[in-house]
Phi, psi and omega in degrees: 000130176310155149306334175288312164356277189316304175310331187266348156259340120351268154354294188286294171003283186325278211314296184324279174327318210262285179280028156277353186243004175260126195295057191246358195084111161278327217265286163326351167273328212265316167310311196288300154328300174306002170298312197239000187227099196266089171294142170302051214217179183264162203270277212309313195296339210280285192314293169344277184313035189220339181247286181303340161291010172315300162328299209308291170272333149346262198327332191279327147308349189261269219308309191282337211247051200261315170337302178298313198254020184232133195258008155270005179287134167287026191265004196261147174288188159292327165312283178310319166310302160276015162293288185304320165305304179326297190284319203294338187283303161317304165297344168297316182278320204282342182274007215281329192292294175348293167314320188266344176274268203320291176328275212283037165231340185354290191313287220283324145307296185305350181240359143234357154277339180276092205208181188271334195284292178306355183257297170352298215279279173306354175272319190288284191311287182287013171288328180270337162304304178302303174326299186317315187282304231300331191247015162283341162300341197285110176097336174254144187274142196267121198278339160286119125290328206211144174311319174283003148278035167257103179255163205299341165265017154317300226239332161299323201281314194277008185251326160287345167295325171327296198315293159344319186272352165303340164303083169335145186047047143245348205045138198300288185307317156340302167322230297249328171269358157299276185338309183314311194264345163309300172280018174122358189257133180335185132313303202279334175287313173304300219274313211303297170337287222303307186308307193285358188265313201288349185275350155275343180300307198306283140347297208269349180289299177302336177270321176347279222290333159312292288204311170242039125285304179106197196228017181273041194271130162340198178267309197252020191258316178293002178273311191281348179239011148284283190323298199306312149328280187348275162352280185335307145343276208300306193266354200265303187301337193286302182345293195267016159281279201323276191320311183319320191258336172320294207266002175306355232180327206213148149238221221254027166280002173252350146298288177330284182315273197318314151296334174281299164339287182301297178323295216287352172271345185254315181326314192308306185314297147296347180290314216240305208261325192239050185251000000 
């Protein structure tokens, strides 16, 4: 494999670490991106990478948040250990919609949605959604502060919001922390959810896809979906600082705006250019 190769899975990382956790759409950065970054690779290894680099960034949520989220630290009180059993048991239900949509329609959402158009379309509508709530929220107290006020139909209803983000380009964490602050949730209680959803969502998507690829990959196809993890890894812990400490201070209207920006250039752009 060439040095430009590397770079262009390099190149895809970044984007993957920085907008799978910003509510702008990773899978829609990354359709979009393949416009202009060709990896040398087969159209099936293409679709595999575009999803399992995923992995990548998962992990970097398991890393920051592993305290939170492992109910064996012995630093826990018995309380706090079945605090921790509780959410994990919450996110088992909110992944529940997912699951049940997604496994048996996969194929049939990816051959009609995944195009430049359907992204367009969803970078806009929910760019103008976020704007929307930040400014019916302007002024009202958030009836979730905390993850333990989260209850399990809570966390189904913010788990069908899920489901929404298999449309390229509305994005997953975007869904679900819409869906959250609709129903009552902090900023920081959305974003927190939305991360702990994705590791079994996430997980369980890269094997879909393992699993009817097969595991029989080249040499230089395990360098491109390792290096791409990697990356992924690496920018996904920066990310998801940055958002973390963000929203402590801001809310999501420069998302929103930002989405809105971004539709409206690629719409010109497949409109004029790239026809």
């Amino acid at each position: 494999m060439n040095f430009l190769e590397l770079m262009k899975v390099v190149a895809l990382g970044v984007i993957e670490g920085i907008t799978e956790w910003l509510p702008i759409s990773s899978t829609g950065h990354m359709i979009l991106a393949d416009e202009f970054i060709h990896l040398d690779v087969t159209a099936e290894f293409k679709s595999l990478f575009l999803v399992v680099i995923q992995l990548g960034a998962i992990l970097a949520v398991v890393t920051l948040f592993f305290r939170k989220l492992n109910p064996f630290a012995l630093s826990k009180t018995p309380k706090q250990r079945g605090d921790t059993v509780r959410l994990w048991l919450k996110v088992l239900v909110g992944i529940l919609p997912s699951a049940l949509i997604g496994i048996p329609f996969d194929d049939q959402i990816e051959a009609l949605f995944f195009g430049p158009w359907p992204v367009v379309v969803t970078l806009i509508v929910y760019g103008v959604l976020f704007i929307w709530l930040e400014n019916r929220n302007r002024g009202r107290q958030f009836v979730v502060t905390d993850l333990n006020q989260l209850t399990y139909t809570t966390a189904l209803a913010i788990g069908a919001f899920q489901v929404l983000s298999m449309i390229p380009g509305t994005s997953r964490s975007g869904a679900t922390i819409l869906g959250a602050m609709l129903i009552g949730c902090s900023r920081y209680v959305a974003a927190e959810f939305s991360f702990f959803l994705a590791i079994p969502t996430m997980f369980g998507a890269s094997l879909l896809k393992l699993v009817k690829f097969g595991f029989d990959f080249t040499t230089d196809e395990w360098v491109i979906l390792l290096l791409g993890m990697a990356v992924a890894y690496v920018v996904s812990v920066l990310a998801i600082k940055f958002l973390m400490g963000y929203i402590k201070k801001h809310d999501f209207k420069v998302f929103g705006w930002y989405r809105i920006a971004l539709g409206a250039v690629l719409a010109v752009y497949f409109a004029l250019i790239a026809r």
